[in-house]
N, C-alpha and C positions, 0 to 999 in steps of 0.2 A: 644612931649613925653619926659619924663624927664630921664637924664640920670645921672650917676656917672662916676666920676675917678680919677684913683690915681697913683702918681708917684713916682715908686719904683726905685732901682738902677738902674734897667737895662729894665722897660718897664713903659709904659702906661697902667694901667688898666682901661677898657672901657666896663661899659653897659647899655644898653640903653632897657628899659621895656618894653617889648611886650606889645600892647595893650588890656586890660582887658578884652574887650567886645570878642576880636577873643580870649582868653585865655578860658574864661571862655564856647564860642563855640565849642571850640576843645575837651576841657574835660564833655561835657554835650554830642559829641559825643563817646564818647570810656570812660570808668571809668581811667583815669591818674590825675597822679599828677602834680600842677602847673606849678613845674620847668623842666618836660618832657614838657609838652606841648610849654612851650618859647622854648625848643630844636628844635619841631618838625617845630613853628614858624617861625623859623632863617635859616630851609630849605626850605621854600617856599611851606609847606604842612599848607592850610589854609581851609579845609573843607576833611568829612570825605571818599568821593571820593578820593582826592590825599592821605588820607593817607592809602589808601586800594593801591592803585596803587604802594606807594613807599614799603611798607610791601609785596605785590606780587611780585615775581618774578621766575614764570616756567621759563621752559625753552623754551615754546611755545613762550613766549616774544620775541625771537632772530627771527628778521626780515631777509625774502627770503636772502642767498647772492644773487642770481641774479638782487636784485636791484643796486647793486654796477655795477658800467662802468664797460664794457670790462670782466666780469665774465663768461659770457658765451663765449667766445671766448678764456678765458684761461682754463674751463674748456674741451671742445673740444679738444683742442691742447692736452693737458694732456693725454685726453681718447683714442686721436689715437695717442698718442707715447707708450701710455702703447700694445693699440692695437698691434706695432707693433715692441713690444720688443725693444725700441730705449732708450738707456742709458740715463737716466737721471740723473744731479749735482746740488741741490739743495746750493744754494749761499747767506751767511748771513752776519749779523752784530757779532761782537766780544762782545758786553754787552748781559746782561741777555734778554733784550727781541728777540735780534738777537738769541741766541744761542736759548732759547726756543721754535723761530718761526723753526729754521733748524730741532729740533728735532722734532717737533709736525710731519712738511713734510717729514723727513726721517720716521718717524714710520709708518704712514698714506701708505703710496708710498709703503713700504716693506711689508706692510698687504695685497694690492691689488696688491701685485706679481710684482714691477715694480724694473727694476735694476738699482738702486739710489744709487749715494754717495752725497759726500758733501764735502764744503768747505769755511772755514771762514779767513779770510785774517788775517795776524800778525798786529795786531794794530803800535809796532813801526816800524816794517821794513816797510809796503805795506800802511797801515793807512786805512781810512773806503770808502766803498763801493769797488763798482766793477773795474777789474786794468785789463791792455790790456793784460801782463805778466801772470795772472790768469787765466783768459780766455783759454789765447794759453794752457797754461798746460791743463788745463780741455780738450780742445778740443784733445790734443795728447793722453788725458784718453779714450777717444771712445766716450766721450758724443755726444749725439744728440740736448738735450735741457737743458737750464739753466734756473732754476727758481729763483729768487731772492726772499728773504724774508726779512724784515724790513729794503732795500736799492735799491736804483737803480733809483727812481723816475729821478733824475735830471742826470743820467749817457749815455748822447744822442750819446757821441763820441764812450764809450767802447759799446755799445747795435751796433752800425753802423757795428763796425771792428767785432763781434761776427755773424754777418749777412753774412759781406763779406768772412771770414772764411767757411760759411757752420753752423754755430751754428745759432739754434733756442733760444727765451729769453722772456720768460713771465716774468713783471713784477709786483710781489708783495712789495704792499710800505704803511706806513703812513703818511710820512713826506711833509711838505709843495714842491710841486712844485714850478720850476721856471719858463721863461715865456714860456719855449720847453721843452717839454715830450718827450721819446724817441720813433719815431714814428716806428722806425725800427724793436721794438718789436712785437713778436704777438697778447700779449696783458698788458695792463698797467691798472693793479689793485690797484688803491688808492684814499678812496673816499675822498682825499684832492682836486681833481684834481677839476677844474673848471667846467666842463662839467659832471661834475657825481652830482646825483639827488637823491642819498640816505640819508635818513635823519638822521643815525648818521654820525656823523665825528669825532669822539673819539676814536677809537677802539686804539690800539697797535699796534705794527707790528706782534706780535702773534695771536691778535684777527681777524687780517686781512686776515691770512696765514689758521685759522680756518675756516673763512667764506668760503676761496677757498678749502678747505677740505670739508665741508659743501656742494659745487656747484658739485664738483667732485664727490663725493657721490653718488648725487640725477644724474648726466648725467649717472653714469657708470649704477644706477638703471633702469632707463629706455631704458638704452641700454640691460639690460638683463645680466649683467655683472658677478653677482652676483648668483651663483647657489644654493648655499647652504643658506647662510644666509648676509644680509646685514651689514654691520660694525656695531659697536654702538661706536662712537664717542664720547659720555660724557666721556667714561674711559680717552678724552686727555685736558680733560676742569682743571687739576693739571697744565698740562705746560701752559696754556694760563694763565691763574692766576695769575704761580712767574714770566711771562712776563709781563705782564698786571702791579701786580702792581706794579714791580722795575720800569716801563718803569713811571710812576707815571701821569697818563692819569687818566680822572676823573670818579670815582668809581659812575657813575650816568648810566640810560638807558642801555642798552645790558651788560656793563663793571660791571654792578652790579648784573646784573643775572649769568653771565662768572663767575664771582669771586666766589660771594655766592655758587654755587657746586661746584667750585673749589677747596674753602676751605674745603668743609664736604670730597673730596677726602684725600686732603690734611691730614686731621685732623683721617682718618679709620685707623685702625692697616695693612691693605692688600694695602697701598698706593706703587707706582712702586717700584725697587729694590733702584735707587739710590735716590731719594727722603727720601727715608726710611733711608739711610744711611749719609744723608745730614742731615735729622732733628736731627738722633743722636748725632754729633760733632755740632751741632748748640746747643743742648741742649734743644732743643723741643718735644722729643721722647717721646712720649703718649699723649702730651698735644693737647688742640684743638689749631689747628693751626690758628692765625689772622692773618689780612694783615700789623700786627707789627712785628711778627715772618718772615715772607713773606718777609717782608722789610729792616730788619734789622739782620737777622738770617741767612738765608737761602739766599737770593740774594747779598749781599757780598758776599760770600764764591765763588762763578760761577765768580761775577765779578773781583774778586780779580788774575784769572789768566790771562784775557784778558787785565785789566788796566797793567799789568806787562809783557805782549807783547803776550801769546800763549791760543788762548779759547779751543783748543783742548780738554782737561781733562774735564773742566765742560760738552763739547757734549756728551765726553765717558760718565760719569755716568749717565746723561740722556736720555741715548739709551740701555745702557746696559741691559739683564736681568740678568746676572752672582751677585748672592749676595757677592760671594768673589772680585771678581774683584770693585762691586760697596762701599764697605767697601775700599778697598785700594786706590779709587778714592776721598773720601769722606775724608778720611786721609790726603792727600797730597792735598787736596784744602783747608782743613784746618791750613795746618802748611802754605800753599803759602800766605793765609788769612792774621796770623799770621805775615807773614813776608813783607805784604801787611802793616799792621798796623806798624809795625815799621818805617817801611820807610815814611809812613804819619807821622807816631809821631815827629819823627824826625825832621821831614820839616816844620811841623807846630807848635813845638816849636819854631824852627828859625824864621819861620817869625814872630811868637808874638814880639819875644825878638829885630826883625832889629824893626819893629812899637813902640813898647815902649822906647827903648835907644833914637830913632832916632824923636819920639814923630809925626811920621808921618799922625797919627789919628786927631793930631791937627794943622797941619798943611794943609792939603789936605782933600777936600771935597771925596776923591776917592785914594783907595788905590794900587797904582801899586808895585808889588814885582818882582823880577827876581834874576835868579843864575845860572851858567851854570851847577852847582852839582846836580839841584834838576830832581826829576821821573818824566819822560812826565806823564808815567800813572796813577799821585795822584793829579795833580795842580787843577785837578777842584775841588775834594776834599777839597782842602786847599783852595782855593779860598771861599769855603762854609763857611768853618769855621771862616773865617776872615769876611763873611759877619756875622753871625751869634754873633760873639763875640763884635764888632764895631758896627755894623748896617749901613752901610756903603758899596759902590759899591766897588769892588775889579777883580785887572786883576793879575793872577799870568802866571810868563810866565821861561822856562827854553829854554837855547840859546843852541845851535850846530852849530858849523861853520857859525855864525855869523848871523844867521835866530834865531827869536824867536818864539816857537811855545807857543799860552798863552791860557789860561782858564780864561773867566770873568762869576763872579756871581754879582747879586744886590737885592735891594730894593724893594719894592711893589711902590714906588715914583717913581722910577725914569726906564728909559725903555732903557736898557741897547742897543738891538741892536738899537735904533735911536739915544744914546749916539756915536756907534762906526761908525754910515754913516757920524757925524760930521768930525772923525779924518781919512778917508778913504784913504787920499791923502798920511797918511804916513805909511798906512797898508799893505801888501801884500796880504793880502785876510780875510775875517773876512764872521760869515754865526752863524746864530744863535736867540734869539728870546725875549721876553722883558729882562726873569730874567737871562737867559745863553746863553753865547756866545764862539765860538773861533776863536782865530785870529793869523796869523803870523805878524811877523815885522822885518824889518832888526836892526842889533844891533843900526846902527846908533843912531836912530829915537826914544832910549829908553827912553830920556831926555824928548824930545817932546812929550812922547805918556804922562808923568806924567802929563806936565804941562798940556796941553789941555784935557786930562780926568777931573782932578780936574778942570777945568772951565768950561768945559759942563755938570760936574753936580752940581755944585757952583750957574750957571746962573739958572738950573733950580728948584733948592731945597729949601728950606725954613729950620731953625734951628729943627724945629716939627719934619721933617719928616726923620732926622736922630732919633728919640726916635720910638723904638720898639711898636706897640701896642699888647695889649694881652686882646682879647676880651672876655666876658662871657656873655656865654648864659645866666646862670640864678642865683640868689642866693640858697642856698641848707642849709635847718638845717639835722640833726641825723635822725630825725624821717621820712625823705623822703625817706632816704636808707633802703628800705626792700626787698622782692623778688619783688613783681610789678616791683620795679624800677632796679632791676637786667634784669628781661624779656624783660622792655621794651627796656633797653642797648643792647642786643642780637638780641631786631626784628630790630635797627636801624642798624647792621653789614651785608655788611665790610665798613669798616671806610678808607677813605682815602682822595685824590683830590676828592675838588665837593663833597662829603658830610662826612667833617671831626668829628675826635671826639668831644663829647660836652666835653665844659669847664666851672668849676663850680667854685663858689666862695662861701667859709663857711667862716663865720668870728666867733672870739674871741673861739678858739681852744687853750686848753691848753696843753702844755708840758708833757706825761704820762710818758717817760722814757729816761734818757739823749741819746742823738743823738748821730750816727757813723758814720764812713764812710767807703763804704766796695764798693767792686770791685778792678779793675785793678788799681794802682796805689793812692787806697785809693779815687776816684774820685765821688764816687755817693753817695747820702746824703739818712740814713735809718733813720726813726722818728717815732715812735709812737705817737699819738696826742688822747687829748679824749675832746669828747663835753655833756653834759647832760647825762652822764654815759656810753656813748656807746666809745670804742675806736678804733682806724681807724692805718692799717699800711700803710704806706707811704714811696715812696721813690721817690727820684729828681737827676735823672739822670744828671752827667757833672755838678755839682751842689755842688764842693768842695769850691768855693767860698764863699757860703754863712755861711761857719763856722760861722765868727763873728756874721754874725745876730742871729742864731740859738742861739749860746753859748750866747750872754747875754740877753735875754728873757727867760719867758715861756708861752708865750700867742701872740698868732698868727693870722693872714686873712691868708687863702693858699688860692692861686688859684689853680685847679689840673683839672684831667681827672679820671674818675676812670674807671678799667680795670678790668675785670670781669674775672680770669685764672681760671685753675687749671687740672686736670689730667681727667684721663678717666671719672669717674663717680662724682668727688668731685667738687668743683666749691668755691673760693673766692675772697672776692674783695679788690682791692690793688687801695691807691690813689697817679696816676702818678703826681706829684707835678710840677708847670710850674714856680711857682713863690714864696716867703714867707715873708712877713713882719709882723711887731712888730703890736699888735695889739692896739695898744695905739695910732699909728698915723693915722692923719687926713684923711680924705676922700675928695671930692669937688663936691657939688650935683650941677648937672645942669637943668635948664630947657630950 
């Protein structure tokens, strides 16, 4: 099959043609156009059965929880603590999918009458999961039972001492176990675990916490629990959603059905108080809400006071119904946001400027940074950026009393945690997964960690695979953009992991109105472009860079996404731009 590509500053353009015979199959089933169907291609929807399956999605699709291990045995437990008036402390993660899994069980729990609090550990003082210190407090609270949400799987020591105390400890988790689950629990809900026989394994730590909302339900139903009228649980499928997709778990199978009414909650004028009041400082207020908005709007603002040490304020607004209270909430996560973004800017100006003086991009296959000045709660952040901008594996790490606690990002090449089992001898602990990892180090060892990072991804990288690729689906003229191909963008959402936006490629675009740059610090690139009379708005986010190319052209190949916004009843489409070169230069056909 024959392919093209082409090498711009900062990527590899790559694409490779669906095959006619399946193209021309797909659209003899359904009336679409070409360059949808290489879309639908490139998901693995290759007859008109899968593409009925991928386009459905009830909610009948959401498989029994009781197929999950140990479901029915956390639900029981639940049903007779509730039975028996016995305090319950729901116990979470400090990021967005933690705090959404605490709120989904605090609301849940305080509907069917149970006396529930909650608590989420200070990320710098206490750091994540479950702590023996925590525990004890909780247990001096009255609790009877601890339920864990998005943590706990691998926590065998604190579950033991919460046993021997007298506390009860259901375990809700998503995250890979180790080789010991904690048996002490009564029961350990995560269908990562070995022994569990459910067929998704993607869910979130909210989606998790749902299904056991889901179990709990359907036991308390058949116990008769329920006098008047049964819950109706869709109303909490908003909080599984901004968990689901911050937590960035792939938007396929159940995660796709969760999402999609997630969003239309999302997206209602009557969505919960502090959502409501969260979309407005995001600056999403009326619009339909996507899993870009979700992503980038709305789940920073939650994260931004956990990564900076206290998740407290994001749980208040999402449990709140007070709209005054949730407005004052919505405020001060957004200036913490705010002041979130600063302290990254900051950091991540510095480390551009140590990499460039110090030319460390070309010196080193692998980029290690450290300071003792820089925020534990931004480095992974910065870490990202530094992959994103190099293309290049990156450990950013900041020191306290002579421990370094560090954040690694990487490549699609290269598999970060089997880079960090190489250098284990000089680690203090490291735990993590191909593309993110964390790890301590003593100061010592900082020397050593650079050289032998850049030699274990030196030994296994090739020059190719530090170049960015940026693949397209399909080529696209003027005339493919109409409503069809609006509708058909809207039956393929939400867009996320597992089955991302399509990315187009129009070439020989001209110039319709000189170029600006607008947003925060002048940083995003706004263009008007027009082809065969139709003209197109366009914007290329972080994309100040490209001044010089823009300014001495006017004729263009964009590659983009296009993004189909707009307010309650209005609807248009904007192309998110990923890449832009002068239209004069070459291409390279392969076969």
């Amino acid at each position: 099959m024959a392919s093209v590509t082409y090498r711009s500053r900062k990527y590899k353009w790559v694409y490779t043609g669906a095959d006619k015979a399946l193209v021309d199959e797909l659209k003899s089933a359904y009336p679409i156009a070409g360059c949808v169907a290489e879309v639908l291609l490139n998901r693995g929807i290759r007859d008109r059965a899968a593409l009925e399956s991928y386009l459905d999605t009830p909610l009948t699709g959401l498989t029994s929880p009781f197929l999950i291990k140990d479901m029915d045995r956390a639900a029981d437990c639940i049903a007779q603590a509730l039975a028996n008036n016995e305090k319950i402390c729901v116990y979470g993660d400090y990021d967005v999918d933690g705090v959404t899994s605490v709120a989904l069980m605090y609301h849940f729990l305080s509907e069917v009458g149970a006396d529930v609090g909650y608590y989420i550990p200070n990320r710098l003082e206490e750091g994540y999961g479950l702590n023996t210190a925590a525990i004890d407090e909780i247990k001096a609270g009255g609790a009877k039972l601890i339920i864990t949400v998005d943590c706990g799987i691998n926590a065998v020591d604190e579950v033991e001492h919460a046993r021997n105390i007298g506390l009860k400890v259901i375990i809700t988790d998503h995250h890979q176990p180790s080789e010991q689950i904690p048996t002490a629990a009564c029961a350990v809900v995560n269908p990562m675990r070995e022994d569990d026989t459910s067929q998704f394994k993607c869910l979130s730590g909210v989606g998790v916490a749902f299904k056991v909302v889901m179990a709990l339900r359907s036991r308390m139903n058949d116990l008769g629990r329920f006098k008047a009228k049964t819950p109706n649980i869709k109303k909490y499928l908003d909080l599984v959603t901004l968990g689901t997709v911050a937590d960035v778990v792939p938007l396929t199978g159940e995660n796709r059905i969760i999402v999609r009414h997630g969003l239309e909650i999302l997206s209602g004028r009557d969505c919960r108080a502090g959502l409501k009041e969260l979309k407005r400082v995001a600056g999403v207020d009326g619009s339909k809400v996507t899993t870009t908005h979700v992503g980038f709007g709305l789940a920073p603002r939650i994260n931004a006071v956990g990564r900076l040490g206290n998740s407290d304020k994001g749980l208040r607004l999402l449990v709140t119904s007070d709209r005054a209270q949730a407005r004052y909430l919505a405020d001060e996560l957004d200036r913490e946001n705010k002041d979130r973004q600063d302290i990254e800017k900051e950091i991540i100006e510095e480390s551009f400027a140590r990499v460039e003086k110090n030319r460390l991009h070309e010196k080193y296959k692998g980029l290690v940074l450290y300071s003792k000045e820089w925020h534990q709660g931004v480095i992974g952040i910065v870490a990202s950026r530094l992959v994103e901008k190099y293309h290049m594996p990156a450990i950013v790490l900041t020191f306290d009393d002579g421990v370094g606690k560090g954040s690694g990002r990487s490549i699609p090449s290269f598999d970060l945690y089997k880079g960090l089992e190489q250098l284990q001898d000089i680690l203090l602990s490291f735990g993590g997964h191909k593309y993110a990892a964390g790890l301590k180090i003593s100061e010592e060892h900082i020397s050593s960690l650079q050289k032998r990072f850049h030699k274990a991804v030196d030994e296994l990288l090739s020059p190719e695979d530090f170049v960015a690729e940026l693949r397209i689906d399909a080529f696209i003229e003027p005339e493919d953009i109409n409503q069809d191909f609006t509708r058909w963008l809207e039956k393929m959402e939400p867009y996320g992991s597992g089955n991302s936006e399509p990315v187009f490629c129009m070439k020989n675009v001209r110039k319709y109105q000189p170029e600006t740059f607008v947003g925060r610090d002048s940083m995003h690139l706004k263009m008007f472009l027009e082809k065969n009379g139709k003209t197109f708005d366009c914007i290329g986010y972080n994309m100040k860079s490209y001044e010089s190319v823009v300014s001495s052209s006017d004729n263009f190949d964009i590659v983009f996404t296009p993004s189909v916004t707009g307010y309650y009843n209005g609807k248009y489409m904007q192309f998110v731009l990923k890449d832009i070169k002068q239209a004069e230069e070459p291409w390279q056909e392969n076969v």
